[in-house]
C-alpha positions in Angstrom: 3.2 6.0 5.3 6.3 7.3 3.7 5.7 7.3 0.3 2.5 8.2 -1.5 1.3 9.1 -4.7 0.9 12.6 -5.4 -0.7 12.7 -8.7 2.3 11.9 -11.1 5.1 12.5 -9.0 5.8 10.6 -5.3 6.5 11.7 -2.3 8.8 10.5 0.5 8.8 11.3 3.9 12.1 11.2 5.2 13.9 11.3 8.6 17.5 12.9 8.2 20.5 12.0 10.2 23.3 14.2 8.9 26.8 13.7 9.9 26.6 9.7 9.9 29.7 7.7 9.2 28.2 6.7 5.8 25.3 7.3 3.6 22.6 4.6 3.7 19.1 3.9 4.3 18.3 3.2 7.7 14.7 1.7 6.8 11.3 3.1 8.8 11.0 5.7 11.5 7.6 6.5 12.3 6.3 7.4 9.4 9.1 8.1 7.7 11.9 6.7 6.1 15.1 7.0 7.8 18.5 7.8 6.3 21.6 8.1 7.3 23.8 10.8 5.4 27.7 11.6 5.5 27.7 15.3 4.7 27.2 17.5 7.6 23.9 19.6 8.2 26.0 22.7 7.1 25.3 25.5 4.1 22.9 22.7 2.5 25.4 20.1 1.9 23.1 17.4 3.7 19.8 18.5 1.4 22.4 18.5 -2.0 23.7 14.7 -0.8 19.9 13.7 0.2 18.8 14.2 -3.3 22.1 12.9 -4.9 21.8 10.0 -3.2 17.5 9.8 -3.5 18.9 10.1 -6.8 21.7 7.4 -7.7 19.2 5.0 -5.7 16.3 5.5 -7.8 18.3 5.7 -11.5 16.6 9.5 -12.3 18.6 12.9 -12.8 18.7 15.2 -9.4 16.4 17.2 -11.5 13.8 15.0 -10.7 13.9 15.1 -7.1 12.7 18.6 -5.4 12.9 19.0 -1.6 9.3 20.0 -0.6 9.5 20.8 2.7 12.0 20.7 5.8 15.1 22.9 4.3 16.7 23.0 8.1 14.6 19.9 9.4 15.6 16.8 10.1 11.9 15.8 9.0 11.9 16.8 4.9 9.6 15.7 2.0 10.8 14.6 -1.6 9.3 14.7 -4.8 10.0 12.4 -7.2 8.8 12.5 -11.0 9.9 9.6 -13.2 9.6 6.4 -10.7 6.9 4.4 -10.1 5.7 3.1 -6.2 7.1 -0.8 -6.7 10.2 0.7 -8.0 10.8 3.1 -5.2 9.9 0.5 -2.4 12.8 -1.8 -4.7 15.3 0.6 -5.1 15.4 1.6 -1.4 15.1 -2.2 -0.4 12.1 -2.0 2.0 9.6 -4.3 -0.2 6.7 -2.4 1.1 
């Protein structure tokens, strides 16, 4: 599953493709959740876009999402303080 609760934050487990034509959610991979991002896997531009755009999709300040794990990965984890599950499934148009 790609998002579980981690005791008042969430987590997402996400699979990166960096250097896409646009930014978007792809929807599930495994057991993550794909997405798609424009900026290119270079000097951490493609981790600073992730959580802009984890960010602007979910309505909370990029101080509320924290890249866990996967800094040079294509596989990275997300935490997210502030949202709730329903919301997140919503926000990133999946429904569960």
């Amino acid at each position: 599953m790609w998002l579980r609760d981690d005791g008042g934050a969430l987590v997402l487990t996400l699979h990166i493709q960096p250097a896409a034509k646009k930014t978007e959610v792809v929807g599930v991979h495994g057991d993550a959740l794909k997405i798609r991002l424009a900026a290119p896997p270079v000097d951490g531009k493609a981790n600073a876009a992730l959580i802009k755009f984890i960010a602007a999709q979910l309505g909370v300040s990029k101080n509320s999402v924290t890249l866990i794990s996967g800094d040079t990965a294509r596989a990275k984890r997300l935490r997210v303080v502030g949202v709730d599950m329903s919301a997140v499934r919503q926000q990133l148009s999946l429904g569960s």
